[in-house]
Each structure stands twice: as structure tokens, then as C-alpha cells.
C-alpha positions as CSV (number, residue, x, y, z in Angstrom):
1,X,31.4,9.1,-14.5
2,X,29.1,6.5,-15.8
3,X,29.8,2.7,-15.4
4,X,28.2,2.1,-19.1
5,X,25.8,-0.7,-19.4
6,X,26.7,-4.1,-20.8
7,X,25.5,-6.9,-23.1
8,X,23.0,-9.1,-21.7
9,X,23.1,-10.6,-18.4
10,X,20.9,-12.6,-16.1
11,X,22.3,-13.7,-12.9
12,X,20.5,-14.1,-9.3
13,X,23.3,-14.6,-6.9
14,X,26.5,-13.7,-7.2
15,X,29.9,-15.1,-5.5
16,X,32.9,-13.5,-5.5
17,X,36.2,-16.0,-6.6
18,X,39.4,-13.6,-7.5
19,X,38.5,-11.1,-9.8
20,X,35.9,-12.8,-11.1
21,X,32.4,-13.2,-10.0
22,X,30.3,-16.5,-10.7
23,X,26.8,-16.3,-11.1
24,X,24.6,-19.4,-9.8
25,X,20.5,-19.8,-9.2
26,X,19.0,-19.4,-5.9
27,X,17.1,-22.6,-5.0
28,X,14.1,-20.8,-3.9
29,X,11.3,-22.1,-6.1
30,X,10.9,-21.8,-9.6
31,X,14.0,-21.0,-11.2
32,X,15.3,-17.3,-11.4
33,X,18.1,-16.3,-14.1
34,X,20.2,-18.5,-15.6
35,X,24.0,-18.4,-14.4
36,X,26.5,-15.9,-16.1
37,X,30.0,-14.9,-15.5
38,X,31.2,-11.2,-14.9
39,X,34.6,-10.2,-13.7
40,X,34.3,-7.6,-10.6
41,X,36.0,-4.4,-11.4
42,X,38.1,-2.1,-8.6
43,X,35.9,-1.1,-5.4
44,X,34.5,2.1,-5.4
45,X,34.3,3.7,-1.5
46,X,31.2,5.7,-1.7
47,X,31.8,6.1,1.6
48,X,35.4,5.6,3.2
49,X,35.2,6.2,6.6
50,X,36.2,9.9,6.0
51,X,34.3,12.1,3.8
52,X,31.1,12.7,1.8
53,X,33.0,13.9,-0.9
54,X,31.1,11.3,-3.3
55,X,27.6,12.5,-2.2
56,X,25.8,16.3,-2.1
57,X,23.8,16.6,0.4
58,X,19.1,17.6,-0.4
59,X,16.9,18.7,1.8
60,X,13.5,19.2,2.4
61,X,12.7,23.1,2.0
62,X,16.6,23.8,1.9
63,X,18.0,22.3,-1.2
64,X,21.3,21.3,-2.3
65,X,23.8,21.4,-0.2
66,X,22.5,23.2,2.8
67,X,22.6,21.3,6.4
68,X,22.5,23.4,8.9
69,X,21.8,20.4,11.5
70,X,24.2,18.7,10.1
71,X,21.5,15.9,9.4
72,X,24.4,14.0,7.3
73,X,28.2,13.8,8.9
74,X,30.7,11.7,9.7
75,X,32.0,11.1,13.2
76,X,34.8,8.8,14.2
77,X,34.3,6.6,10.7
78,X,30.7,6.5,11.1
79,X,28.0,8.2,8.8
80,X,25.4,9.0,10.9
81,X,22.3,10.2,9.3
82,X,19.9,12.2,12.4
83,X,16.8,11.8,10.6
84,X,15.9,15.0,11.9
85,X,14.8,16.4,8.7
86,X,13.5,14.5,5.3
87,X,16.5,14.4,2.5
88,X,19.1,12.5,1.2
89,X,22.5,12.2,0.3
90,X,22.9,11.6,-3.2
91,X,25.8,10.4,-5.7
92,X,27.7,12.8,-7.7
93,X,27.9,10.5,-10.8
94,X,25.2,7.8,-12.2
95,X,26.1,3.9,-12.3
96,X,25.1,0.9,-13.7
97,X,25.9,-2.6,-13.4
98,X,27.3,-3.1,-9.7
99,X,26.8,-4.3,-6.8
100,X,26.0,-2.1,-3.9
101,X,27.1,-3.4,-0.1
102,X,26.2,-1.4,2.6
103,X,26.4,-2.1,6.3
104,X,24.1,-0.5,8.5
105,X,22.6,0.0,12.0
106,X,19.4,2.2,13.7
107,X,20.5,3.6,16.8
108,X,17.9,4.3,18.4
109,X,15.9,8.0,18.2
110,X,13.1,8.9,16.0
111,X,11.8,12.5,15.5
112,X,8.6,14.4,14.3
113,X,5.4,12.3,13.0
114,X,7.4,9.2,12.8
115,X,8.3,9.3,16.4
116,X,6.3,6.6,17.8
117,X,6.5,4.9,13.8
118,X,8.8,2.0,12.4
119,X,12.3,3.4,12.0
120,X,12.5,4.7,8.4
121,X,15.4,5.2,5.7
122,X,16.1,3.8,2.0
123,X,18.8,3.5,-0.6
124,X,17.2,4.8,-4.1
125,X,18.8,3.1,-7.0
126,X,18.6,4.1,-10.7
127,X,17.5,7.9,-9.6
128,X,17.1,10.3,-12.1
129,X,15.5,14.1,-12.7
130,X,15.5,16.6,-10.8
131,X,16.4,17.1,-7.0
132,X,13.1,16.8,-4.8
133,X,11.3,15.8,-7.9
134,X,9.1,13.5,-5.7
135,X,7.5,15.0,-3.2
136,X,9.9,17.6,-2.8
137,X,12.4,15.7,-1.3
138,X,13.5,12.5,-3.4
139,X,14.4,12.0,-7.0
140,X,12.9,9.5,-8.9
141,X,14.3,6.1,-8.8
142,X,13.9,2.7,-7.4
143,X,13.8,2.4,-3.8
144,X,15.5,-0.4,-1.5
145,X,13.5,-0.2,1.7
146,X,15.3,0.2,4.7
147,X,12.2,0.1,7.7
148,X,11.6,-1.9,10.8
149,X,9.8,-5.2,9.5
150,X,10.0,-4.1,6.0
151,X,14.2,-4.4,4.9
152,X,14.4,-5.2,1.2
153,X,10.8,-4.1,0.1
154,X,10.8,-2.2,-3.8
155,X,9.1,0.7,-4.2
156,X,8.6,2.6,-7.0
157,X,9.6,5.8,-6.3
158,X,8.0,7.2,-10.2
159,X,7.0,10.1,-11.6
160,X,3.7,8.2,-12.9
161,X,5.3,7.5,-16.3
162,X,6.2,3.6,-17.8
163,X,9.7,5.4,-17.9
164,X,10.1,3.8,-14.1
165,X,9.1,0.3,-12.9
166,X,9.6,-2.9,-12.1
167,X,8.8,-6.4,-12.6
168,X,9.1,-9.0,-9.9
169,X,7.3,-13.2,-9.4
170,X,4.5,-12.0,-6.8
171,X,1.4,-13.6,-4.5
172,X,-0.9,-11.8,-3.2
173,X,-1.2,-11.4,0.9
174,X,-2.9,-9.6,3.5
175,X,-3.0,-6.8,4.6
176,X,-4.8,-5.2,1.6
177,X,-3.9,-7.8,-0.9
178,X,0.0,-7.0,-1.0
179,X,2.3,-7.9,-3.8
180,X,5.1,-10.0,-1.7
181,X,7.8,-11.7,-3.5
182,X,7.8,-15.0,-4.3
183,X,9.7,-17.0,-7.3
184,X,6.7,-19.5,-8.0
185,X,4.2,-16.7,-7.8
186,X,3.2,-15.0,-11.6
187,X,5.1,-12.6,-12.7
188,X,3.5,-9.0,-12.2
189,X,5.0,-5.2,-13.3
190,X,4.2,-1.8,-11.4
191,X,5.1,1.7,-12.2
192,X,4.5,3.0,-9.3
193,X,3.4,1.3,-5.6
194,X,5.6,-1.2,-3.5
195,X,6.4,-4.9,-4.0
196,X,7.1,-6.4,-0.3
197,X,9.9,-8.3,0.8
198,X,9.4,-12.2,0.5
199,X,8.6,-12.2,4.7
200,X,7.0,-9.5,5.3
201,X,4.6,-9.8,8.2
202,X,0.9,-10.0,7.3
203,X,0.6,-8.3,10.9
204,X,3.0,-5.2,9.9
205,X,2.1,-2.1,11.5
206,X,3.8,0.8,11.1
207,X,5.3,1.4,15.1
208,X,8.0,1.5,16.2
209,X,10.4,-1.4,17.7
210,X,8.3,-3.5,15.3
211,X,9.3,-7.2,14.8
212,X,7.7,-9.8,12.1
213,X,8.4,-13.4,13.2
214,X,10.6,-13.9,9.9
215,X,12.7,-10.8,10.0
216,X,15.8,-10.8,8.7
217,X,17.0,-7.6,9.8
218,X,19.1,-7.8,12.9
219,X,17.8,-5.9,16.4
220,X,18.0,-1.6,17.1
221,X,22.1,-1.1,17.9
222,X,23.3,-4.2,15.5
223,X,24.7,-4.4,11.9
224,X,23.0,-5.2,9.0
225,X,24.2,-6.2,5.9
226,X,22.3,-5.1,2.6
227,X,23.5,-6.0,-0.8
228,X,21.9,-4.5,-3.8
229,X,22.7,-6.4,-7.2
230,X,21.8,-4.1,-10.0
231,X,22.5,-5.6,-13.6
232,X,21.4,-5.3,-17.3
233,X,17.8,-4.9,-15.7
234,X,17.9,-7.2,-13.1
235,X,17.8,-6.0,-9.1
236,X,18.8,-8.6,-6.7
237,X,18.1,-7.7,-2.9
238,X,20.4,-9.4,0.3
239,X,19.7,-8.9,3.6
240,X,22.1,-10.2,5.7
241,X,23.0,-13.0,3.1
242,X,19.6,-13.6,2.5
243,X,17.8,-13.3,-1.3
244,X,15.1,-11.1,0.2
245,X,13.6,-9.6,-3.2
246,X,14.2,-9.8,-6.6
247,X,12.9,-7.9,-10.0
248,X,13.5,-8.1,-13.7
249,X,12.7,-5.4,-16.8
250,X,13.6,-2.9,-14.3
251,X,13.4,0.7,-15.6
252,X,15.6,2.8,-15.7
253,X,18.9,0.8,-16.2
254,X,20.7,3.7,-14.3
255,X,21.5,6.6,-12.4
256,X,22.4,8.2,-9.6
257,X,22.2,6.1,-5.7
258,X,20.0,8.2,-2.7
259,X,20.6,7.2,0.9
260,X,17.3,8.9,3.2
261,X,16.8,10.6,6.2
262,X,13.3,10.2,7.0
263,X,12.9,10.3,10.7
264,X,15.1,8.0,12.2
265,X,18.6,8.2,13.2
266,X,20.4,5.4,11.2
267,X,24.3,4.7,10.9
268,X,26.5,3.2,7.7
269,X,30.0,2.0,8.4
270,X,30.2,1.1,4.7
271,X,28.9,1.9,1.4
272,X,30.6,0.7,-1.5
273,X,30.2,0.0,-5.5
274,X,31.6,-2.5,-6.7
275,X,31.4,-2.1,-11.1
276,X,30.4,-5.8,-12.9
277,X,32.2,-5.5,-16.3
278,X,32.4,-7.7,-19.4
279,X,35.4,-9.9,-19.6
């Protein structure tokens, strides 16, 4: 099932009121989108608490379907992903136009090369291709970073093509002259590469327990709340009800969602999709 795409729309933060939801700017710098109405259509559980039965599982080396680890399961309402091999759970069906709220927590072990590294996972959007297209492992889409210090960073998870990208208002910071969002910064678009969350520590490293003095992202053991606004084009990022990233012209428009394992045990007590459709 595909949520179809609809006519034009350009929102950046998005409050729910009934059945409706009422689109109003950020105040964070220059202006973002202009304000649009969309009506919120019926909640998709991606995950319910129950089942994967939304998701096949892909892993590294053993394809589709195939878990012997059981890397991916649910125990007592919880999806806990090990980490203990490199794969993903990935949406039966494509989507567009929705909003994706998730609630998630690390719990604490780390395995393999990433051992003593920042705790690692992702939500791809958009993904399309083949299975383990990138790397073996991921399909092409666009990724919501989900890392120690690094929550709500884009990466452009591409096959080196125009035919996936992204276009976000940037400045330029150390280390290494990032890209970190920022609405008054100039507008800048990537095909492949990473565009950094708006706080992002100029002292990152990539270890684990790592803390940036602006995090957003709540302490190892505790909730999180990440909120993915995908529409006409447009990706709005919230971290903990906080606009963390933002890009337009974003390409594809669609496609199927990726949660990772890459390392790090992480837990989701919710994933759900919530369709925007034209009144």
C-alpha cells in the first residue's frame, strides 16, 4: 500500500487539533515554510507492541528474513533490536506524506568494532532498490541518525546518483568544515554525505557514553522522542519536541521506512505512521 503523494505543501511544524493538523513556522531564524493545513488520517501501528508483522527482517551476509540471533524481537511490548549484527527491519509497503513518531531508548551494550564507539542506529526514510543495496546491508534512502551526540543528523544514504538528496539552510563548522543546520545559513544540496544536526558538538568523537553540551537526546536507559515529518518534499526532524533538522527538494518523495542494527542494543516502545492527506 502506498499513501500517494499530494498537491503542494510546505509546512515546518505541525500541531495536532482533532483531525486536523495546523501547520505554523518555527521561530528559529529566517523563516522556513509557509503554514498549510492537512487533515491527519487514521494511525498506522508499525509497531503495536506485538508483532513485526509490518516489517521483514535483512541482514548482513544472511538476507531476508533470516535471524538466527534473533537480532529483531519483541519481548514484553518492547522491540529490542541487539545490534549484534548489521541489518534492518524494513516496511513491507512504501509511504509518503506522514509523520513518523517513534519512542526510543539505548540500553546499554555495544558489540564488535563499535564496542568502545558512540551507540549506533537510524530510521531510513524514502528507501528504495534493492535489499543491501548499500553496502550490503541498507537500501537506499534517507537516513534519520539515531547516535550518541549525533540524534537527528541527515545522511544520504545514495547510490551516487541525483535520484537521492537533499537540500537543507547550512553553516559551515568544525570538525572538518561540517554542514550543520541552520535556518539563516545558505541553502546547500548533497547527494550523498551528511548534513549535522543544528547542535552538534564541534568536539564530537565517535566513543561511547558521548555527551555534547547541547544534546537533546535524553541519557543511556531513558526515552526519547523522535518525530520525522515527511511531506511533498519536505523532512522535518523533532527530537524530543525540539526542530533539530530540516530539508527541502528532498529526493525521493517516497518509499519504504529502515530501522538499523548497527552495533548497539537499542529499544522502541512505539513506531507509528501517521498518513497527512488533502482535505
Amino acid at each position: 500500500m502506498k499513501i500517494f503523494r499530494k498537491p503542494f505543501l510546505s509546512p515546518i511544524r505541525l500541531f495536532l487539533t482533532g483531525i486536523s493538523i495546523f501547520v505554523v513556522l518555527h521561530g528559529f531564524g529566517q523563516d522556513l515554510p509557509s503554514p498549510t493545513e492537512w487533515q491527519q488520517g487514521t494511525k498506522i501501528p508499525l509497531f503495536d507492541g506485538e508483532n513485526l508483522d509490518a516489517w521483514y527482517t535483512f541482514i548482513q551476509d544472511r538476507g531476508r528474513d533470516q535471524d538466527p540471533l534473533q537480532v529483531f524481537q519483541v519481548v514484553d511490548g518492547i522491540l529490542q533490536i541487539s545490534g549484534e549484527e548489521w541489518g534492518c527491519i524494513t516496511t513491507k509497503n512504501p509511504y509518503d506524506n506522514f509523520i513518523l513518531k517513534s519512542t526510543f531508548r539505548w540500553t546499554g551494550e555495544t558489540y564488535g568494532d563499535r564496542k568502545e564507539k558512540a551507540r549506533d542506529s537510524g530510521i531510513l526514510i524514502h528507501s528504495q532498490g534493492q535489499d543491501g543495496g548499500h553496502n550490503g546491508i541498507w537500501m537506499h534512502g534517507i537516513e534519520v541518525q539515531i547516535i550518541e551526540g549525533g540524534t537527528g543528523d541527515f545522511i544520504v544514504v545514495g547510490d551516487g546518483s541525483t535520484s537521492f538528496g537533499i537540500s537543507s539552510p547550512v553553516v559551515y563548522k568544525e570538525p572538518g568544515n561540517a554542514m550543520v543546520f541552520d535556518p539563516s545559513g545558505s541553502w546547500e544540496r548533497i547527494n550523498g554525505g551528511r548534513i549535522n544536526w543544528y547542535g552538534r558538538s564541534p568536539k564530537w568523537s565517535d566513543t561511547i557514553d558521548f555527551r555534547g553540551k547541547q544534546d537533546v537526546e535524553a541519557e543511556v536507559g531513558k526515552w526519547n522522542e523522535l518525530e520525522i515529518q515527511a511531506w511533498e518534499g519536505y523532512v522535518a526532524v523533532y527530537l524530543n519536541g525540539k526542530l533539530v533538522n530540516f530539508a527541502k527538494n528532498v529526493r525521493p518523495e517516497y518509499g519504504r521506512i529502515q530501522v538499523q542494527s548497527e552495533g548497539a542494543t537499542i529499544e522502541f516502545k512505539e513506531i507509528s505512521l501517521y498518513p497527512l492527506l488533502k482535505k
